[in-house]
TORKE-826815 format. One record per residue: z, y, x of N, C-alpha, C, O, CB in turn; residue in three letters. Coordinates in steps of 0.1 Angstrom, whole numbers, plus 5000, padded with zeros to 4 digits. Glycine has a CB too. Example, Ala and Ser with C-alpha at 12.3 -4.5 7.8 and 13.67 -1.06 7.14 Angstrom:
rec n_up:5078 n_north:4943 n_east:5132 ca_up:5078 ca_north:4955 ca_east:5123 c_up:5078 c_north:4967 c_east:5132 o_up:5085 o_north:4967 o_east:5142 cb_up:5090 cb_north:4955 cb_east:5113 code:ala
rec n_up:5071 n_north:4978 n_east:5128 ca_up:5071 ca_north:4989 ca_east:5137 c_up:5079 c_north:5000 c_east:5129 o_up:5080 o_north:5011 o_east:5134 cb_up:5057 cb_north:4994 cb_east:5141 code:ser
END
This chain:
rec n_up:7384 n_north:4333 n_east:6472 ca_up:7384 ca_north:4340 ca_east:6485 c_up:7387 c_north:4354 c_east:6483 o_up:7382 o_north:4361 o_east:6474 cb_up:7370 cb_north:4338 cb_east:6491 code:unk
rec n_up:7396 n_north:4359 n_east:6491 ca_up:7393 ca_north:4375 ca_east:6491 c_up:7388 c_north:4382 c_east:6496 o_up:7379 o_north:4379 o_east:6504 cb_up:7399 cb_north:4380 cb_east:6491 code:unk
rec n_up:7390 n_north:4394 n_east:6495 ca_up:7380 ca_north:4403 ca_east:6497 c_up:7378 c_north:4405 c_east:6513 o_up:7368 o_north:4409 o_east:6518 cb_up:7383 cb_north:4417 cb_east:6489 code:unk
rec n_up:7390 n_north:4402 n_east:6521 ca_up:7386 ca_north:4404 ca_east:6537 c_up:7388 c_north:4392 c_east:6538 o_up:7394 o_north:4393 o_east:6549 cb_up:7393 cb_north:4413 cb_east:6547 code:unk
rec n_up:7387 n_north:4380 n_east:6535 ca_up:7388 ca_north:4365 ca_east:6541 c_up:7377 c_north:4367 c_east:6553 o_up:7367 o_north:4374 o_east:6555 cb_up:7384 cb_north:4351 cb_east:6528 code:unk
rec n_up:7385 n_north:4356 n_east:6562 ca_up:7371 ca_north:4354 ca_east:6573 c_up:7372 c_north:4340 c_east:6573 o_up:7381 o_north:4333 o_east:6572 cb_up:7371 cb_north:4361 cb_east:6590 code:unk
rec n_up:7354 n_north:4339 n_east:6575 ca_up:7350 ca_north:4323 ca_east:6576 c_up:7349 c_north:4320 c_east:6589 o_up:7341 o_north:4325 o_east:6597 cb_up:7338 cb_north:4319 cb_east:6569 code:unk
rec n_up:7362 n_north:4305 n_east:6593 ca_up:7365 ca_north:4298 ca_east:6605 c_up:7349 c_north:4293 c_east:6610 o_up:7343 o_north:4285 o_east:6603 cb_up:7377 cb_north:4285 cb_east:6603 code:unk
rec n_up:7343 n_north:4299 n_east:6623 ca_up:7334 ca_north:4296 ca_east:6630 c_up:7340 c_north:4285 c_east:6640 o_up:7347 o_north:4289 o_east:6649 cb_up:7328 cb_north:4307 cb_east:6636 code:unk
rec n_up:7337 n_north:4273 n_east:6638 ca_up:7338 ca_north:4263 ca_east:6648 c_up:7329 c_north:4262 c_east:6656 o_up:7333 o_north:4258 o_east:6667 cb_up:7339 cb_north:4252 cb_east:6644 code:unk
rec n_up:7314 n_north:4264 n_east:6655 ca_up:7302 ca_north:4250 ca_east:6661 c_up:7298 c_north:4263 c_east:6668 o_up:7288 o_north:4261 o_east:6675 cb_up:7287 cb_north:4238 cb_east:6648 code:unk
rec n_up:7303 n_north:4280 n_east:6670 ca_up:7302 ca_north:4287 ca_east:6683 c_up:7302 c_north:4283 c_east:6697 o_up:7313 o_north:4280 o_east:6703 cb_up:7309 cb_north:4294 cb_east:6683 code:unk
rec n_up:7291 n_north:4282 n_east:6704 ca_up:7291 ca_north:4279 ca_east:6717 c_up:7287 c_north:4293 c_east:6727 o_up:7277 o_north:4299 o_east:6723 cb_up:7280 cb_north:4268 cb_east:6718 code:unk
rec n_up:7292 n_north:4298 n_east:6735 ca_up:7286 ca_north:4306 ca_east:6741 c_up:7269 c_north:4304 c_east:6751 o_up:7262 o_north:4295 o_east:6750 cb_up:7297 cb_north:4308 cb_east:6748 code:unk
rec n_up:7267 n_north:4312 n_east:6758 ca_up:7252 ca_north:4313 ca_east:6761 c_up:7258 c_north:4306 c_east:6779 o_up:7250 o_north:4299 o_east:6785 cb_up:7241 cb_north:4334 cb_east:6760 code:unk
rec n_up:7266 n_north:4308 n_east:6783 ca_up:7271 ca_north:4305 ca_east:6797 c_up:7276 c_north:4293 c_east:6793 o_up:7269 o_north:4285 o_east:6799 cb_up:7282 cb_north:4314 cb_east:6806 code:unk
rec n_up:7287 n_north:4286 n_east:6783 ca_up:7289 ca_north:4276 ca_east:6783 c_up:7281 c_north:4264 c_east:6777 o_up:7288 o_north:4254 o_east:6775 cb_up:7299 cb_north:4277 cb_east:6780 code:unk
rec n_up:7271 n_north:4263 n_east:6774 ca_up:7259 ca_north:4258 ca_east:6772 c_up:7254 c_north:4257 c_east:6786 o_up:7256 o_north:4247 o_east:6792 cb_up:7250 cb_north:4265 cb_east:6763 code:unk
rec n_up:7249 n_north:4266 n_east:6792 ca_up:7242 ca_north:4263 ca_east:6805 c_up:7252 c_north:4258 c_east:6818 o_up:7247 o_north:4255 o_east:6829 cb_up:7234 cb_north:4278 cb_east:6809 code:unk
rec n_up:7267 n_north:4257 n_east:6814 ca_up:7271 ca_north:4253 ca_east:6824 c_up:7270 c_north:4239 c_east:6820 o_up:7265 o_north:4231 o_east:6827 cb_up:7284 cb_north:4259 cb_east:6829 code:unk
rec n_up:7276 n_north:4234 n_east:6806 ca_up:7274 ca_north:4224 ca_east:6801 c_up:7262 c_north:4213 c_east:6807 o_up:7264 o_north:4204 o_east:6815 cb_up:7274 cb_north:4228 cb_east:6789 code:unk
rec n_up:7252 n_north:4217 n_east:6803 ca_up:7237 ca_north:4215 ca_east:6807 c_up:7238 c_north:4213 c_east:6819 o_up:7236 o_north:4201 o_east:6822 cb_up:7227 cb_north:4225 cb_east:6805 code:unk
rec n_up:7241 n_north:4223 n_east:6829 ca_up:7239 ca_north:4224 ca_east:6844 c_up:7241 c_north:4212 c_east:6849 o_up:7233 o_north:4206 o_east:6855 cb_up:7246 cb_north:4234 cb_east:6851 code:unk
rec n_up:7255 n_north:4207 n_east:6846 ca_up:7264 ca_north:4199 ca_east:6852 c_up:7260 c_north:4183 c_east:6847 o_up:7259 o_north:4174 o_east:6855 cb_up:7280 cb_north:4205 cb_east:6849 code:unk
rec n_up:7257 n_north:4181 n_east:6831 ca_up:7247 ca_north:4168 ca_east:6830 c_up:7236 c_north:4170 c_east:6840 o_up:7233 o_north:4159 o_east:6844 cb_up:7241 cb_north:4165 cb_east:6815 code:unk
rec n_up:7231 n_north:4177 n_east:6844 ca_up:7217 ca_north:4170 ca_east:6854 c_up:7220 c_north:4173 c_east:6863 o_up:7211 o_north:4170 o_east:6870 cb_up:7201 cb_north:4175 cb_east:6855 code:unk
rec n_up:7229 n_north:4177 n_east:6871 ca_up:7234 ca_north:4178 ca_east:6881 c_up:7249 c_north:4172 c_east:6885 o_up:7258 o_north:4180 o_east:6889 cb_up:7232 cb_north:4191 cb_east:6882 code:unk
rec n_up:7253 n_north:4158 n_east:6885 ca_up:7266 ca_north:4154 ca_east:6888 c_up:7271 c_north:4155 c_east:6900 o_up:7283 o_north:4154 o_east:6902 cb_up:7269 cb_north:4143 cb_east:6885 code:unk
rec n_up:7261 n_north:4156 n_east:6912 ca_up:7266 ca_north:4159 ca_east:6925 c_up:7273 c_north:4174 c_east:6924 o_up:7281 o_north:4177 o_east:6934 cb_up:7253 cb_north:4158 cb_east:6936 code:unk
rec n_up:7272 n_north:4180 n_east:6917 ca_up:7281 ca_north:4193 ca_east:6915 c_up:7295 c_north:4192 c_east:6912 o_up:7303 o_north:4199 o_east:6919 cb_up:7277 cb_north:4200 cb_east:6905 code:unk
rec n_up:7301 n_north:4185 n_east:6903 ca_up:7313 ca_north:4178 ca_east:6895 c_up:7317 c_north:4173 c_east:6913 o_up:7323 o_north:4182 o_east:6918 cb_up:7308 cb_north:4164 cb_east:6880 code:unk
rec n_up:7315 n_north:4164 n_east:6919 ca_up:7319 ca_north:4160 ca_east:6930 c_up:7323 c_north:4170 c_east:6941 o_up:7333 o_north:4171 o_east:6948 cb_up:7311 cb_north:4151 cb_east:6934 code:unk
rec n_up:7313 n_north:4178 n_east:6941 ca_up:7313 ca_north:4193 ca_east:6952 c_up:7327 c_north:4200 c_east:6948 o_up:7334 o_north:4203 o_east:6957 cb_up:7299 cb_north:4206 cb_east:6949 code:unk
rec n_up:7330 n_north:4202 n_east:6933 ca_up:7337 ca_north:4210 ca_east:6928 c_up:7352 c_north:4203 c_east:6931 o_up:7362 o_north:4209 o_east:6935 cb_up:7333 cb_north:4212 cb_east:6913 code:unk
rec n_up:7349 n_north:4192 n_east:6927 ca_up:7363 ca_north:4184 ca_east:6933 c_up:7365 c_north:4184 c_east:6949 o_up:7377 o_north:4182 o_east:6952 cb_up:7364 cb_north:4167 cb_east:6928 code:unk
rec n_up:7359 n_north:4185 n_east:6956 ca_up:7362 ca_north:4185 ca_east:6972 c_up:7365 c_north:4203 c_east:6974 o_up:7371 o_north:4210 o_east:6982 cb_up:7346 cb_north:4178 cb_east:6983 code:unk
rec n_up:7360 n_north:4204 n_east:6967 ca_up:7363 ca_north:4224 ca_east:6967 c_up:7375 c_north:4225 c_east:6964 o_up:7381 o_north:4230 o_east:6974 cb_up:7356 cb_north:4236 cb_east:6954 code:unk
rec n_up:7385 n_north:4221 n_east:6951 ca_up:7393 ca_north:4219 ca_east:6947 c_up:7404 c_north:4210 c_east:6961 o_up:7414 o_north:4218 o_east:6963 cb_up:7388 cb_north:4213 cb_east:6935 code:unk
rec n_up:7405 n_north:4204 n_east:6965 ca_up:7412 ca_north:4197 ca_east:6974 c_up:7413 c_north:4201 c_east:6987 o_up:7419 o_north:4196 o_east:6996 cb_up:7409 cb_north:4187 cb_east:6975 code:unk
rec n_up:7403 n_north:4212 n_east:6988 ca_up:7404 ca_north:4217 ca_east:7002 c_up:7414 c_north:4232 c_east:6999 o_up:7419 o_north:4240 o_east:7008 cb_up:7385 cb_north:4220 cb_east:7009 code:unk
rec n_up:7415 n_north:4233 n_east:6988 ca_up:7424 ca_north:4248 ca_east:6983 c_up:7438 c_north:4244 c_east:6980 o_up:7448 o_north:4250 o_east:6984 cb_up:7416 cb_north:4257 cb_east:6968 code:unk
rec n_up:7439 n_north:4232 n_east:6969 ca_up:7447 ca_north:4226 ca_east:6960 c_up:7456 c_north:4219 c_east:6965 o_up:7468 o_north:4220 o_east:6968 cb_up:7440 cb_north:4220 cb_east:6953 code:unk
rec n_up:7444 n_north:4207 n_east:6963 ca_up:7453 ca_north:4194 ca_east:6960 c_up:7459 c_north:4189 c_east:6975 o_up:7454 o_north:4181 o_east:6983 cb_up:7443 cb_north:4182 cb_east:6952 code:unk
rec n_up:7468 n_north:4193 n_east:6976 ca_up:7476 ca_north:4190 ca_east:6992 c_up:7490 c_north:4182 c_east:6989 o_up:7497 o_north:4184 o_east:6979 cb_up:7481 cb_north:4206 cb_east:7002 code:unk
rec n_up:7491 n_north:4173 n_east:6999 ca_up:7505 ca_north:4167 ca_east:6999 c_up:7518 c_north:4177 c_east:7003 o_up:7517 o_north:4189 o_east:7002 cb_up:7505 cb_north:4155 cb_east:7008 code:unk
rec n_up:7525 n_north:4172 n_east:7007 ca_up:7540 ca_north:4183 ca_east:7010 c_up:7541 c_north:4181 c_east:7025 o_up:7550 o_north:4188 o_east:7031 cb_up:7556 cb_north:4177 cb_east:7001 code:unk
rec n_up:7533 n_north:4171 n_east:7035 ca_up:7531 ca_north:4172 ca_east:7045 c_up:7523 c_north:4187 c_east:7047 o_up:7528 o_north:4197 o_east:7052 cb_up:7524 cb_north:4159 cb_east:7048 code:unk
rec n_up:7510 n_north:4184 n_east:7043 ca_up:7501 ca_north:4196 ca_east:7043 c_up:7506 c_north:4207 c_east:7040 o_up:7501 o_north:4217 o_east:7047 cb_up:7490 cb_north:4195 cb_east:7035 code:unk
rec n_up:7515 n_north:4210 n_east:7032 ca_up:7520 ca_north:4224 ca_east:7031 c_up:7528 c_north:4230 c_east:7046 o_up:7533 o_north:4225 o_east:7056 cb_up:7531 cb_north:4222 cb_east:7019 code:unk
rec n_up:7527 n_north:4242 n_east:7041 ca_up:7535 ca_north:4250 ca_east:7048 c_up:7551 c_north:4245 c_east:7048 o_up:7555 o_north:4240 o_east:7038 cb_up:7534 cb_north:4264 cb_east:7042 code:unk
rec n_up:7560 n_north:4246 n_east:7058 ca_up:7573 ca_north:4240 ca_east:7054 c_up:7579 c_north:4252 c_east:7054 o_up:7577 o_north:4261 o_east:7062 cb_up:7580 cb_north:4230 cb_east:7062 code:unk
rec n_up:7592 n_north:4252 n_east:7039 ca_up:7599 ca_north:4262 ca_east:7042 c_up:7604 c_north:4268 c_east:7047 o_up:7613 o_north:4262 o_east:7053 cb_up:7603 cb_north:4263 cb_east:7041 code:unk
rec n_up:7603 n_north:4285 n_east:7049 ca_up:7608 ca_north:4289 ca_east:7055 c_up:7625 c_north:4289 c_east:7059 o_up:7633 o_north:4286 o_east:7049 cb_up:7603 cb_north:4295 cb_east:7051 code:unk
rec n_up:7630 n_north:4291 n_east:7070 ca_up:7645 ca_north:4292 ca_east:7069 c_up:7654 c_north:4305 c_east:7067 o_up:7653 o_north:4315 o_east:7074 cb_up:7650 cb_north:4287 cb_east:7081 code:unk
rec n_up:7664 n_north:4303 n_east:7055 ca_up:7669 ca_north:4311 ca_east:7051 c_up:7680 c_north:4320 c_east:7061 o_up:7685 o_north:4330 o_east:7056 cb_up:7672 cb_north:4306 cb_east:7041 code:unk
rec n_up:7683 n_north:4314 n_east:7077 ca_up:7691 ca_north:4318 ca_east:7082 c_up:7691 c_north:4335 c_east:7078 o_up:7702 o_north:4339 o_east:7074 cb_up:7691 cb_north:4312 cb_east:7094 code:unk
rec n_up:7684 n_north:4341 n_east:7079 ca_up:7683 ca_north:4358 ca_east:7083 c_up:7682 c_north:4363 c_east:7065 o_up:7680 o_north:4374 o_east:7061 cb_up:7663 cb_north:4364 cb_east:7094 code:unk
rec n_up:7685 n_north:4354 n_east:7058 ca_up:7690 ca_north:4359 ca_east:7046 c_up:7708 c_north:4362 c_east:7045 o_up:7717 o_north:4357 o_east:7052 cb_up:7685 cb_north:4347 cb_east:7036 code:unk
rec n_up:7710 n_north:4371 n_east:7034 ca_up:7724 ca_north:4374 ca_east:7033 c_up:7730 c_north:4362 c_east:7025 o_up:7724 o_north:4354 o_east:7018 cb_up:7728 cb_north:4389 cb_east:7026 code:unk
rec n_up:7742 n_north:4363 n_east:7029 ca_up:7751 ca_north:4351 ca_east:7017 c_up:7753 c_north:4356 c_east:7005 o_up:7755 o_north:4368 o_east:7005 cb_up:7769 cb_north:4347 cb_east:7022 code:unk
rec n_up:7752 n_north:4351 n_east:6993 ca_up:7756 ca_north:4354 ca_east:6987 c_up:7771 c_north:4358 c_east:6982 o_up:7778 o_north:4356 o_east:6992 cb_up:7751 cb_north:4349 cb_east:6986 code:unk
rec n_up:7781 n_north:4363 n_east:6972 ca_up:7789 ca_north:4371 ca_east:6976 c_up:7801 c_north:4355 c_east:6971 o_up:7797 o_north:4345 o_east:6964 cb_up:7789 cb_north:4390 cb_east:6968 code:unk
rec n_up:7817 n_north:4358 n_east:6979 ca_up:7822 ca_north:4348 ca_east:6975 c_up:7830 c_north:4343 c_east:6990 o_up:7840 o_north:4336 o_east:6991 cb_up:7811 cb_north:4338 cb_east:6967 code:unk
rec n_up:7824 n_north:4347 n_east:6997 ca_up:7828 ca_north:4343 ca_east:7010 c_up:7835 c_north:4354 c_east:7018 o_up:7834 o_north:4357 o_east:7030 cb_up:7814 cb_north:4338 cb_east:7017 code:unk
rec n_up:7847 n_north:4361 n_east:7007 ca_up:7854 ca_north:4372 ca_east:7015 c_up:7865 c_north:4364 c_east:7017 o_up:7875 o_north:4372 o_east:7019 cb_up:7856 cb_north:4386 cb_east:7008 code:unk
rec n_up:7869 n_north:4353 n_east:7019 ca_up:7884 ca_north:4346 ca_east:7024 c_up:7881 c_north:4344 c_east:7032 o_up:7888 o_north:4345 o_east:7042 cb_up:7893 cb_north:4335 cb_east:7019 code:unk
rec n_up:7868 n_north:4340 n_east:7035 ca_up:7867 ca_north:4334 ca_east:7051 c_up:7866 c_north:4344 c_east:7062 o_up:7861 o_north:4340 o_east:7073 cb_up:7853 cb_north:4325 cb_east:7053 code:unk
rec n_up:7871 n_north:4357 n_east:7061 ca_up:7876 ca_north:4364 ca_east:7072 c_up:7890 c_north:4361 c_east:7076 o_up:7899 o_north:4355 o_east:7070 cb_up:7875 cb_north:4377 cb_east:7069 code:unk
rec n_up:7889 n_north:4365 n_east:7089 ca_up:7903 ca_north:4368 ca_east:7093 c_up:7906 c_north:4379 c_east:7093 o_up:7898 o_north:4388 o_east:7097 cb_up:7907 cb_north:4364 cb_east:7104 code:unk
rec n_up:7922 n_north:4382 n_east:7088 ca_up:7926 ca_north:4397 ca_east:7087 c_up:7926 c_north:4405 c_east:7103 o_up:7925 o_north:4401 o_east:7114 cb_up:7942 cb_north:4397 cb_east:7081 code:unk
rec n_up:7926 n_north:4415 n_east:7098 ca_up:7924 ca_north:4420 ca_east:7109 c_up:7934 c_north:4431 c_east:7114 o_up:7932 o_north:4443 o_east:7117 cb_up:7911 cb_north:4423 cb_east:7108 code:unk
rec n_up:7943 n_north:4423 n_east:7114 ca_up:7960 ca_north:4428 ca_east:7117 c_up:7963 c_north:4436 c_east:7109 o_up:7956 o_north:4441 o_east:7100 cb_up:7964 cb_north:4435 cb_east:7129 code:unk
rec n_up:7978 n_north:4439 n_east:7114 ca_up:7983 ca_north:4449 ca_east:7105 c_up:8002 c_north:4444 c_east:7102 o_up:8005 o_north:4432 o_east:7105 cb_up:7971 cb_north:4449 cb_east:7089 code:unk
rec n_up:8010 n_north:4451 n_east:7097 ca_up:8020 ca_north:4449 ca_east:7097 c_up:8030 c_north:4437 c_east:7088 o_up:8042 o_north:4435 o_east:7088 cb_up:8021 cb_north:4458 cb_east:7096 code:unk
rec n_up:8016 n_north:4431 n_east:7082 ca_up:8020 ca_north:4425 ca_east:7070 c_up:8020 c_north:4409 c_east:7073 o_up:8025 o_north:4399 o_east:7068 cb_up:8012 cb_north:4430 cb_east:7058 code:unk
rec n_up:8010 n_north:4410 n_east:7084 ca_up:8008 ca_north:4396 ca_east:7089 c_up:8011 c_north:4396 c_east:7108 o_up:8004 o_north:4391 o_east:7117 cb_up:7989 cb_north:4390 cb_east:7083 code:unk
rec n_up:8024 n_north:4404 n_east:7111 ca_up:8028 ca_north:4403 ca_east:7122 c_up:8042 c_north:4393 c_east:7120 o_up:8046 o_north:4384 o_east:7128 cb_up:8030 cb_north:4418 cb_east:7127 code:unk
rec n_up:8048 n_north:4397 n_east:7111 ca_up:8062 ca_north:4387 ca_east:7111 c_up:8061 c_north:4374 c_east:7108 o_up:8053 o_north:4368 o_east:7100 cb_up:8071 cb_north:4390 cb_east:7102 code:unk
rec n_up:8070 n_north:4369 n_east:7113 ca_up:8068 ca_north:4351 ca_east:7113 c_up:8080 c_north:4343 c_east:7099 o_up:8083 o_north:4348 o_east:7088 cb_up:8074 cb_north:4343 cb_east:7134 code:unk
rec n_up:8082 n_north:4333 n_east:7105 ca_up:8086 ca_north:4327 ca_east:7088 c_up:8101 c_north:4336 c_east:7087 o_up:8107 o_north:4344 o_east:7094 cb_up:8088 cb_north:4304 cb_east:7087 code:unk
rec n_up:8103 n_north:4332 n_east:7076 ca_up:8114 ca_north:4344 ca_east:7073 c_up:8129 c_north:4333 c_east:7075 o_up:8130 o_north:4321 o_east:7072 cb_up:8113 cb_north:4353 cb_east:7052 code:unk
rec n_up:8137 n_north:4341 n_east:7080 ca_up:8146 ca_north:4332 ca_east:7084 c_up:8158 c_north:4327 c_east:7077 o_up:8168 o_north:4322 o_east:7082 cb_up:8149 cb_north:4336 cb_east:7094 code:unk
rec n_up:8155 n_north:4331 n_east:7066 ca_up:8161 ca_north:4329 ca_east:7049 c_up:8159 c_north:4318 c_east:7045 o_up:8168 o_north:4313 o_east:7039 cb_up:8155 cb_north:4337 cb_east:7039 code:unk
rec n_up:8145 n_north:4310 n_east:7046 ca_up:8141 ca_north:4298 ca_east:7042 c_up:8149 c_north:4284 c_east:7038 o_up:8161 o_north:4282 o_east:7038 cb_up:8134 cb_north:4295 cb_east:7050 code:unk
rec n_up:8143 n_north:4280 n_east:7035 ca_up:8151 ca_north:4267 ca_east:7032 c_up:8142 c_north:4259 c_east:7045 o_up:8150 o_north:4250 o_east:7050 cb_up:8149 cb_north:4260 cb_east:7014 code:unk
rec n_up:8127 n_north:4259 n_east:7052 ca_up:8119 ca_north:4253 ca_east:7058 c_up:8123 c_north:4250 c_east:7070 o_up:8115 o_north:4244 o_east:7078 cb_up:8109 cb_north:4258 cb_east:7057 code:unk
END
């Protein structure tokens, strides 16, 4: 061993987790309470939930600059060119 080795304490129990331990063997109507506590906060289906909010009043993300229309100008006033082959 050396000189600062430390010896692994397993069989530590605290002074609260003992008495909750304890508490809850003589007392199992608690364990049941705790679970209806639990399900009244928790455990919900996706009915029970809140439903998503809607994102309409969110911005788009970016990517969606073709889907304007120009907004005139000289370059998109002339029509097909009369050169074509079309």
């Amino acid at each position: 061993m050396g000189l600062f080795s430390r010896k692994k304490v397993t069989d530590y129990e605290s002074d609260l987790t003992r008495f909750m331990r304890e508490f809850l063997a003589r007392h199992p109507e608690e364990v049941a309470s705790q679970r209806q506590g639990r399900a009244a906060w928790w455990d919900k289906t996706a009915a029970e939930r809140a439903p998503a909010p809607s994102m309409s009043h969110a911005p788009r993300a970016g990517g969606y600059e073709h889907t304007f229309e120009p907004s005139g100008g000289a370059e998109h006033t002339f029509g097909v060119d009369d050169n074509s082959e079309a």
